[in-house]
C-alpha positions, 0 to 999 in steps of 0.5 A, spaced: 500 500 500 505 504 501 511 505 496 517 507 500 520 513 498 527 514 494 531 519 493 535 520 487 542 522 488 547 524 482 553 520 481 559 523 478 564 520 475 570 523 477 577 519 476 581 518 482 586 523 479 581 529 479 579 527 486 586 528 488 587 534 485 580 536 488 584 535 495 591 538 494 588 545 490 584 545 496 590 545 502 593 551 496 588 555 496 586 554 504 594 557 505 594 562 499 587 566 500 589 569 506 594 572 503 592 574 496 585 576 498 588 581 504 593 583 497 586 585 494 590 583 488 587 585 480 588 579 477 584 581 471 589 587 470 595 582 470 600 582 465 602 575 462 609 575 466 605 576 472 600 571 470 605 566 469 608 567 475 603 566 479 601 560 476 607 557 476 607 559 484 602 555 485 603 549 481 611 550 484 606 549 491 603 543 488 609 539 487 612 537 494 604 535 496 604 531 490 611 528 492 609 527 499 602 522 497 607 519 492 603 522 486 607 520 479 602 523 475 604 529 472 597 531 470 594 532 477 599 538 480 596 541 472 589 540 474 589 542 482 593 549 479 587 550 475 583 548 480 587 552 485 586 559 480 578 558 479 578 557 488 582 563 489 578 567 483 572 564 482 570 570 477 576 568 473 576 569 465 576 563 462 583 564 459 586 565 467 584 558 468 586 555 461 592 559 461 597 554 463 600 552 456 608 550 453 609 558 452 607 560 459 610 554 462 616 555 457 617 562 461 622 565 466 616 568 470 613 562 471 620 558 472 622 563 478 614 562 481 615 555 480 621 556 484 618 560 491 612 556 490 616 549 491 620 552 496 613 554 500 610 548 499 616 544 502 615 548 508 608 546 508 610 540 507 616 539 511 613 543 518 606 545 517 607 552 516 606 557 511 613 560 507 613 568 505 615 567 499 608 569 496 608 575 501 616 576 497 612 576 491 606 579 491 610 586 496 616 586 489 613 584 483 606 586 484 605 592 487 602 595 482 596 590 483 595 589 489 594 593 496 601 594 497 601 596 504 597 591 506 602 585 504 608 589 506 607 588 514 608 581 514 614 581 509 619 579 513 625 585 512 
């Protein structure tokens, strides 16, 4: 007389890679968002040299935590720099996101980013604490797309 009631759920198809990438892009984006949001950084205002070096800040961030869950596919530290971009700035243009190509990848700003944000992400990694490379960053390269003095309190002299 009475039909049980059922509830549908969606069910997605999301591939183990994807969900890994999920979690790391989530503890990059926990440990920079304070920082960039405090920045009030413009990020719709960048250059292609400043683009590409803070893609390659948090792609370099994303690196040690893949290393450290033994990660070997070099697909996922891609994927969660995306995914850390459309965290960090959900009104992103398209392009911000897919903008992670051979001539950005190719560049020495995103080789120097890449750079500072292995060496935070090894500091994560290794201690558990945020490292001031992206402060260092964002106080010398970005002045002039972020509140400079906002950031330059907490850049150690």
């Amino acid at each position: 007389m009475f039909q049980p009631l059922y509830q549908v759920h969606e069910v997605t198809q999301e591939t183990k890679e994807l969900a890994t990438a999920r979690k790391i892009a989530a503890i990059v984006a926990a440990l920079t968002l304070p920082t960039i949001a405090r920045s009030e950084l413009t990020y719709r205002a960048l250059p292609a040299d400043l683009e590409a070096k803070l893609i390659g800040y948090l792609q370099g961030f994303c690196l040690p935590i893949c290393a450290a869950w033994q990660i070997e596919d070099s697909d996922v530290p891609l994927a969660a720099t995306g995914l850390v971009i459309t965290l960090i700035f959900p009104d992103s243009p398209a392009s911000f996101t897919k903008s992670i190509d051979s001539a950005i990848v190719d560049s020495e700003a995103f080789s120097k980013g890449m750079e500072a944000g292995r060496r935070d992400g090894e500091l994560y990694r290794t201690t558990g604490r945020k490292g001031t490379a992206l402060l260092q960053i964002l106080a010398n390269d970005f002045r002039g797309f972020c509140d400079y003095s906002k950031v330059t309190a907490d850049v150690p002299a």
